[in-house]
C-alpha positions in Angstrom: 27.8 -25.7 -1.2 24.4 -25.2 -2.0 22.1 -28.4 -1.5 19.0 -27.1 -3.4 20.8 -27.3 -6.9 18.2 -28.9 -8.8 16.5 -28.4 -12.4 12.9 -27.7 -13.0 10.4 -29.6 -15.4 11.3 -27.6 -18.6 15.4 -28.2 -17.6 14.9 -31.8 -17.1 12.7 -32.1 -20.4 15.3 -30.7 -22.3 18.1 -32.2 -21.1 16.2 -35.6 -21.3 16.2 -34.5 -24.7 19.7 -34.5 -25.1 20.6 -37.3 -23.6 18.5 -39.1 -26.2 20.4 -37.7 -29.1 23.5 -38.8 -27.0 22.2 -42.2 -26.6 21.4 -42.7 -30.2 25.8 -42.0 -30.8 26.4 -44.0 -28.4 24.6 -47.2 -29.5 25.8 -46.6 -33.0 29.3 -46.9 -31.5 28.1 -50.1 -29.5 26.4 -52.0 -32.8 29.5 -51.3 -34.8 31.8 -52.6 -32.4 29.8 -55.6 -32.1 28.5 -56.1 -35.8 24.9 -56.4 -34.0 22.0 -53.9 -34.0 22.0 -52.7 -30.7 19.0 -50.4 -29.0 19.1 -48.4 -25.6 15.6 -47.6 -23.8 14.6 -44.1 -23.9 16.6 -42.7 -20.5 14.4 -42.1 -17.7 16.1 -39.3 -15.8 16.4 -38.2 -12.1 18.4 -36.2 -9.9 18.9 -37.3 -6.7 20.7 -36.4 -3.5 24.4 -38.6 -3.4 23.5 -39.6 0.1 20.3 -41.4 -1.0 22.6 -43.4 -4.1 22.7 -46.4 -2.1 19.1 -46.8 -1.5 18.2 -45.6 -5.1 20.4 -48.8 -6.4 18.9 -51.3 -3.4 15.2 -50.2 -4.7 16.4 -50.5 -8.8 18.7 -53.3 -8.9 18.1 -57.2 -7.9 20.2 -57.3 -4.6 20.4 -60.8 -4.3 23.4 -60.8 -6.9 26.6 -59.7 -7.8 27.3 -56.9 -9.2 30.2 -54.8 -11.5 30.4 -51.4 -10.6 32.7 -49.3 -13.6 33.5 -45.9 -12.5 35.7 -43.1 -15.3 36.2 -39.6 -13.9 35.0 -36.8 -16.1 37.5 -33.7 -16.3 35.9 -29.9 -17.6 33.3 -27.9 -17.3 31.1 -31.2 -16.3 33.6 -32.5 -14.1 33.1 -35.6 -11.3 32.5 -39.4 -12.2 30.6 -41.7 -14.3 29.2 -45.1 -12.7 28.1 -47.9 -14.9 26.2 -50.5 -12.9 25.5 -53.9 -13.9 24.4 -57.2 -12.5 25.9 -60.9 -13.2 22.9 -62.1 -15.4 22.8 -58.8 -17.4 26.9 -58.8 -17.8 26.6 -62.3 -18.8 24.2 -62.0 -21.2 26.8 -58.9 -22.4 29.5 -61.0 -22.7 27.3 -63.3 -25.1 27.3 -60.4 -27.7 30.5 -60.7 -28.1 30.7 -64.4 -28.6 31.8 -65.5 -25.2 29.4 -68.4 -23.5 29.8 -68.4 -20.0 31.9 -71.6 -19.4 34.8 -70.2 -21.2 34.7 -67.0 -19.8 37.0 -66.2 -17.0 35.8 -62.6 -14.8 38.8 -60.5 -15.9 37.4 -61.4 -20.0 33.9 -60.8 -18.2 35.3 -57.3 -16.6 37.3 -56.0 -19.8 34.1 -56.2 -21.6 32.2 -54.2 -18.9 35.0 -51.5 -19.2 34.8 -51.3 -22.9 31.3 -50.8 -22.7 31.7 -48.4 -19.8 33.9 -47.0 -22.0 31.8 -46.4 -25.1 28.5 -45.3 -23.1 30.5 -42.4 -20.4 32.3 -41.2 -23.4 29.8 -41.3 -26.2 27.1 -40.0 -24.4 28.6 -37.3 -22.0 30.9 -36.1 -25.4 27.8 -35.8 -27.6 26.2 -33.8 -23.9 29.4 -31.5 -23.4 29.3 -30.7 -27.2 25.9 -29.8 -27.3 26.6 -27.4 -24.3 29.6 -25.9 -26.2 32.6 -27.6 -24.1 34.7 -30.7 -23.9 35.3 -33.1 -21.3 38.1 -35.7 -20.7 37.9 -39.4 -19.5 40.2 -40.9 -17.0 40.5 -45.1 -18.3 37.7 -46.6 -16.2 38.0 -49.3 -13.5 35.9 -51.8 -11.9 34.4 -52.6 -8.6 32.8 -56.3 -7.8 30.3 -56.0 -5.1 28.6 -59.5 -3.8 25.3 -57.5 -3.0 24.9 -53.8 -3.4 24.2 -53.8 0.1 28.0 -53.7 0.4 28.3 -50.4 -1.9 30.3 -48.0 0.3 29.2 -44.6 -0.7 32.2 -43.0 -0.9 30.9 -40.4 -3.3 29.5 -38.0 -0.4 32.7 -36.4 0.6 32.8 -35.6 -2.9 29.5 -34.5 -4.5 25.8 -33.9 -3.4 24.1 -34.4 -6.6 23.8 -37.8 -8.7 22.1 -37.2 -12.2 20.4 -40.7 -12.7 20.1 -42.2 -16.2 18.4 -45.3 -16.3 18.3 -47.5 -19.4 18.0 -51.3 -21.2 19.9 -52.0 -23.6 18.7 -54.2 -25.7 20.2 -56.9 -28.8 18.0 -58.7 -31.0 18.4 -62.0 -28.3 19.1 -59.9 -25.4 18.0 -57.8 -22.4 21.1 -56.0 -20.5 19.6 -53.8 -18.1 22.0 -51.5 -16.0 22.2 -47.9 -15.5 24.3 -45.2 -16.1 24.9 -42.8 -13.0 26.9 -39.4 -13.8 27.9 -37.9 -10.4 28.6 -34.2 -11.0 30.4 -31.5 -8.8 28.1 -28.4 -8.0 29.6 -26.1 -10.2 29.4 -28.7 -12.6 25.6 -28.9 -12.5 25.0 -25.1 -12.3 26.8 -25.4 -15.6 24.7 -27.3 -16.9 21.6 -26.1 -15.6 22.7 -22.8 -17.2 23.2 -24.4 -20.6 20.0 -26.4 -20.7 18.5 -22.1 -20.1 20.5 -21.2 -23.0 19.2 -24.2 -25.0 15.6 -23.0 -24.1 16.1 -19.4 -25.0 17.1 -20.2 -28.5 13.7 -22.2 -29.0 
C-alpha cells in the first residue's frame, strides 16, 4: 500500500468543488423530505491518515456527550465506507424537524431518523461525486453505533483503509443548528481513482 496517497491544492480545490454541487442535491433531497428549507455549510475538506480519525473527532466534536455514529459501505470504483457522526443535542434538534419533541421520542425513533438522513447525505452526495467522475457506486443499508463519549470510538477502520477524506459541515433549518460531519473512508485504489478523475476534470478546464 502506498501511505503518501494524497491530493495537491488544485485536486483538493476541485474536488471541494464537487462536493458542493453534491451538497446542493443532497439538501434538496433533505428539504423535500421534510417540507422545510434546509441549508448545509460549504464542506470544509481534509484528508487525513485513518490512524489519526480518533483524535481528529476528539479535537472536532464535544466529548462530553453521546454520540450516533451511522456507517453505509460504498461498493465501485469509490469503494470503502461512509461515517455520519452526530452528537445528542444536534440529533435532537434533528429529530425536531421532523416533528418529534424529545419527551415522546424513544432512541430507536431518534436512530431511524439518523439513518434516513445518513441515508440521503452518503447517497446523494457520493452518487452526484461518482457521476461526475463517470461511475456508479452502490450503498449497503446503513447502521448505527451509540458511543457514550467518542473517547470509546474503536478505530476499527485501520485494518481496512489508510486514508479518511474528511467533509465537515452544518446543516442548518430555519430554527436549527445540526452540526455533524460526514467522513467517507476510501480504499487506496479508490482514492487514486479519484485523484485521477479530479486530473481529468482539470485538463478539460
Amino acid at each position: 500500500m502506498n501511505t503518501q496517497i494524497t491530493l495537491n491544492e488544485d485536486q483538493q480545490d476541485c474536488l471541494q468543488e464537487l462536493m458542493n454541487i453534491a451538497y446542493g442535491s443532497a439538501t434538496a433531497a433533505i428539504s423535500s423530505i421534510l417540507d422545510a428549507f434546509a441549508t448545509l455549510s460549504v464542506p470544509e475538506i481534509s484528508i487525513i491518515d485513518t490512524k489519526n480519525l480518533k483524535t481528529h473527532l476528539l479535537e472536532n466534536i464535544e466529548v462530553e456527550n453521546s454520540h450516533y455514529i451511522s456507517s453505509q459501505t460504498l461498493n465501485g470504483k469509490i469503494a470503502g465506507e461512509c461515517l455520519f457522526v452526530i452528537g445528542e443535542k444536534s440529533s435532537q434538534n434533528l429529530a425536531r424537524e421532523f416533528g418529534f419533541e424529545n419527551e415522546e421520542m424513544s432512541q430507536n425513533e431518534l436512530c431511524d431518523i439518523i439513518l434516513e438522513i445518513t441515508n440521503i447525505l452518503s447517497s446523494a452526495t457520493i452518487s452526484k461525486l461518482a457521476d461526475e467522475m463517470g461511475t456508479n457506486v452502490s450503498f449497503s443499508p446503513p447502521h448505527i453505533h451509540i458511543l457514550n463519549s467518542i473517547e470509546n470510538f474503536d478505530n476499527q477502520y485501520l485494518e481496512k483503509y489508510q486514508k479518511v477524506i474528511v467533509i465537515k459541515t452544518q446543516l442548518n433549518f430555519e430554527n436549527q443548528n445540526i452540526n455533524a460531519e460526514l467522513l467517507i473512508l476510501t480504499t487506496d485504489d479508490s482514492i487514486v481513482f479519484v485523484r485521477d478523475m479530479l486530473d481529468k476534470i482539470l485538463e478539460d478546464f
